[in-house]
N, CA, C and O atoms as a GROMACS GRO file, in nm:
protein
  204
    1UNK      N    1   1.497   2.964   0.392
    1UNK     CA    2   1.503   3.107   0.420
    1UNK      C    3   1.491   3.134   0.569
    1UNK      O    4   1.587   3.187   0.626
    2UNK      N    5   1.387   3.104   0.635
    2UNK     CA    6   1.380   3.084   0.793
    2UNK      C    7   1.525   3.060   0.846
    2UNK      O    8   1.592   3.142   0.908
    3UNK      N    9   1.559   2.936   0.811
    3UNK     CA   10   1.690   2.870   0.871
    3UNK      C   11   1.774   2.959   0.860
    3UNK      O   12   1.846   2.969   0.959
    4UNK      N   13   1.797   3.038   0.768
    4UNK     CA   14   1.905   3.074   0.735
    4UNK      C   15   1.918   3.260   0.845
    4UNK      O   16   2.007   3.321   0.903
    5UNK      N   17   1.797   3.276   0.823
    5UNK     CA   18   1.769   3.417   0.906
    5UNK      C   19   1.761   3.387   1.034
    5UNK      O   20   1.800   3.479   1.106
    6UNK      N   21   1.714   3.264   1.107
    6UNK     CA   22   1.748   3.209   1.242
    6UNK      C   23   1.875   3.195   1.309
    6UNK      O   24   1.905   3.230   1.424
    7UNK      N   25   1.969   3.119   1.191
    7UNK     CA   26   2.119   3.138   1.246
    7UNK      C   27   2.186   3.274   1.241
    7UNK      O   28   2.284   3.307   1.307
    8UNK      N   29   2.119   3.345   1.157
    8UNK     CA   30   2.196   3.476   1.127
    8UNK      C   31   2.160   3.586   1.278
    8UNK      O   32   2.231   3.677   1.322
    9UNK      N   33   2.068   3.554   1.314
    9UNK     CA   34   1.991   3.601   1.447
    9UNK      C   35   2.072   3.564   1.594
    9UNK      O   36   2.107   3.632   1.691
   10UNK      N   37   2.082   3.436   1.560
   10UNK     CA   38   2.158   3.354   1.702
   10UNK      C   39   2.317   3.367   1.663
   10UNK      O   40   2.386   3.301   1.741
   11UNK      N   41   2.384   3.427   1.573
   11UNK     CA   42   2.497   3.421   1.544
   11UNK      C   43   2.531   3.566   1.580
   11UNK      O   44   2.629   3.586   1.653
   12UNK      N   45   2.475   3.644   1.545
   12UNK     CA   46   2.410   3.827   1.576
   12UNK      C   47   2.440   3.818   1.779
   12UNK      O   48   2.508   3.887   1.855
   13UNK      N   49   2.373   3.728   1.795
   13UNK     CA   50   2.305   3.718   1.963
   13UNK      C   51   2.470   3.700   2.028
   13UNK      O   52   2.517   3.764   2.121
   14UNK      N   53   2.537   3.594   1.949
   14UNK     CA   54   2.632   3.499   2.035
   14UNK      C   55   2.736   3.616   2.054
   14UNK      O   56   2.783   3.641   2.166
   15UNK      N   57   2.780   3.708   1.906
   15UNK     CA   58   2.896   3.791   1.879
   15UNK      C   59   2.852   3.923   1.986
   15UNK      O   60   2.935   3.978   2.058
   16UNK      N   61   2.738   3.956   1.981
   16UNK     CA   62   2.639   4.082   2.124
   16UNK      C   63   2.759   3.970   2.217
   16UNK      O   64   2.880   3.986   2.229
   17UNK      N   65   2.682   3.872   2.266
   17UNK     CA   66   2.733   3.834   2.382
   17UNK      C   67   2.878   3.823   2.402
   17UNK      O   68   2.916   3.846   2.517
   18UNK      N   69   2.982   3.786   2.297
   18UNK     CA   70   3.116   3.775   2.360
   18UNK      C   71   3.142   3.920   2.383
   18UNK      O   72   3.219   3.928   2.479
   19UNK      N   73   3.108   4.051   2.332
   19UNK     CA   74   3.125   4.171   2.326
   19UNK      C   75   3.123   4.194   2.471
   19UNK      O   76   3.222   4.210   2.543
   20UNK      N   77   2.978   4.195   2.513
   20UNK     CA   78   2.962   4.231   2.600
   20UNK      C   79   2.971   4.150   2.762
   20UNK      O   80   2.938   4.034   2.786
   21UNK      N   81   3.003   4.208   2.819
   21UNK     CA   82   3.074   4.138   2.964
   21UNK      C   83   2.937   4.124   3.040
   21UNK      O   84   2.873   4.021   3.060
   22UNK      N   85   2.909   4.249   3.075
   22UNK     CA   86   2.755   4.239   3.154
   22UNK      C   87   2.612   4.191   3.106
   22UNK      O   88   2.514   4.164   3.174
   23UNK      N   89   2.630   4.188   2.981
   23UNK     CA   90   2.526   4.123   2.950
   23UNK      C   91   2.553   3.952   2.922
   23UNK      O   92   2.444   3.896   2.913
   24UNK      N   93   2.630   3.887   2.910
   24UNK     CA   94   2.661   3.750   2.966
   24UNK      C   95   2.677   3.720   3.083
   24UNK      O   96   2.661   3.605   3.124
   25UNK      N   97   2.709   3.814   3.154
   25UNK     CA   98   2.695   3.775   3.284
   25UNK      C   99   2.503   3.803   3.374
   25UNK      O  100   2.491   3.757   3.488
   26UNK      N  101   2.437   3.842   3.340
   26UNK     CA  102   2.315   3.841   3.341
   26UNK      C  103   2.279   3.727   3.267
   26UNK      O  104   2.262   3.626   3.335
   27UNK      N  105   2.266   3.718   3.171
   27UNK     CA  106   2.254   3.633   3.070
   27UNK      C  107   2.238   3.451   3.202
   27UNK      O  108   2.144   3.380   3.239
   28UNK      N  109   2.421   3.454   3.228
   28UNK     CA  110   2.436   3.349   3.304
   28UNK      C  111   2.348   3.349   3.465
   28UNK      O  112   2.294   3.255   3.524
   29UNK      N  113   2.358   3.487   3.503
   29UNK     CA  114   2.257   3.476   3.618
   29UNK      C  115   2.142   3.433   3.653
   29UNK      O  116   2.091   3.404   3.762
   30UNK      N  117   2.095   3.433   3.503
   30UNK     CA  118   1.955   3.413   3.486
   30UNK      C  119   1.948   3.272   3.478
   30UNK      O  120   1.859   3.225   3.549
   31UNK      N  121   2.020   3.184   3.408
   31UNK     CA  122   2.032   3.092   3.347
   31UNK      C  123   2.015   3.020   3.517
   31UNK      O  124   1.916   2.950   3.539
   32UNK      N  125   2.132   3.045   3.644
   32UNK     CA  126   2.183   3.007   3.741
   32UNK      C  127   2.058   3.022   3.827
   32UNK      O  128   2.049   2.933   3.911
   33UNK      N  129   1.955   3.116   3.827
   33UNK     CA  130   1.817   3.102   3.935
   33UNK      C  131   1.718   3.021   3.861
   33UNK      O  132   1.610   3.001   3.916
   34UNK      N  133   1.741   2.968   3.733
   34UNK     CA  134   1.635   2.921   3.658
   34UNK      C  135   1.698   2.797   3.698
   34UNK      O  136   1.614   2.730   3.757
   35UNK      N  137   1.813   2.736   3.691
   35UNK     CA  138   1.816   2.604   3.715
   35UNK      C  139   1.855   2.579   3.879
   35UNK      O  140   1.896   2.466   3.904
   36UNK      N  141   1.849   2.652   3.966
   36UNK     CA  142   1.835   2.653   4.084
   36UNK      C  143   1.694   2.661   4.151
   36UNK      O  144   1.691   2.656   4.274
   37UNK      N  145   1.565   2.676   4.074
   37UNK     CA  146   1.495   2.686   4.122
   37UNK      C  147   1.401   2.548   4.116
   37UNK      O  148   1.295   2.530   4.175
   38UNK      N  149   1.471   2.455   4.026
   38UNK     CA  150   1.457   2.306   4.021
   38UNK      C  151   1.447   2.240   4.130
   38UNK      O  152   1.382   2.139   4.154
   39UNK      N  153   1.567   2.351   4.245
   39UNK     CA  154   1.612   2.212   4.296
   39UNK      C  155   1.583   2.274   4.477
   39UNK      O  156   1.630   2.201   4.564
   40UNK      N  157   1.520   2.382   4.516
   40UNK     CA  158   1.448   2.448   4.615
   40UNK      C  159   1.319   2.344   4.646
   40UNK      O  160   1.276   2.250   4.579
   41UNK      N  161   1.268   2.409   4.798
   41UNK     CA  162   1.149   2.311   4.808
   41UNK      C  163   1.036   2.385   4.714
   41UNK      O  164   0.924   2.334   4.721
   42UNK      N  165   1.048   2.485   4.635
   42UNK     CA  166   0.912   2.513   4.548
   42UNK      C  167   0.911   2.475   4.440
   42UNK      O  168   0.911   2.551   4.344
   43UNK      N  169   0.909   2.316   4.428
   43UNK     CA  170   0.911   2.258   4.328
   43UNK      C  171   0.770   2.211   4.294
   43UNK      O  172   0.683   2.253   4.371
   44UNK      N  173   0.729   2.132   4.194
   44UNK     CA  174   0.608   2.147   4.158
   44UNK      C  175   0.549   2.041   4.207
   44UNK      O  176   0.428   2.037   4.182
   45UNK      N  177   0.612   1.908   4.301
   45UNK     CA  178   0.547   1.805   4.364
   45UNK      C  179   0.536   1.908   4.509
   45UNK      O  180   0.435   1.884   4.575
   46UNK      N  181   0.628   2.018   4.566
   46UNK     CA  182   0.541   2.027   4.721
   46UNK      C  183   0.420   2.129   4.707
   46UNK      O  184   0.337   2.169   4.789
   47UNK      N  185   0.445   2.165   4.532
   47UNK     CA  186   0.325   2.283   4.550
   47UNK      C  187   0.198   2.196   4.513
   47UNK      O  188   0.093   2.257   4.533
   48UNK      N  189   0.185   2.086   4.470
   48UNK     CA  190   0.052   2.014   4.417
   48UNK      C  191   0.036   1.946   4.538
   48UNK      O  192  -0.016   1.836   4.523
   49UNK      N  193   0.062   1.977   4.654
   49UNK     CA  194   0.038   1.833   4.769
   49UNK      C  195  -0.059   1.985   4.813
   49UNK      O  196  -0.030   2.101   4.782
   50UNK      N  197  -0.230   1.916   4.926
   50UNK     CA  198  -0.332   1.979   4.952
   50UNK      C  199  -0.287   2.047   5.137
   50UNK      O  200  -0.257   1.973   5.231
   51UNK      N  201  -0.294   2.168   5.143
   51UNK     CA  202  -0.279   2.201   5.271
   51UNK      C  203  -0.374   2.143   5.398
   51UNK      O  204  -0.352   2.179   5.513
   0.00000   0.00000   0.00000
């Protein structure tokens, strides 16, 4: 029952998203500072080193 109301949710989400233009494109923006922020010096080895 879960499973089945989970895909029905993320299937709900995917059809929102081809609809809509601006909200995939946020969607992807977000996606693009979240995996860019991997790779900046505020990563989590220069923030654990002691001033």
């Amino acid at each position: 029952m879960r499973k089945s109301m989970l895909w029905s949710v993320v299937g709900a989400g995917a059809a929102y998203l081809l609809r809509n233009k601006d909200a995939r494109q946020k969607l992807m923006n977000q996606f693009q500072k979240f995996s860019s922020k991997g790779r900046t010096s505020h990563s989590v080895d220069s923030m654990s080193k002691p001033l």
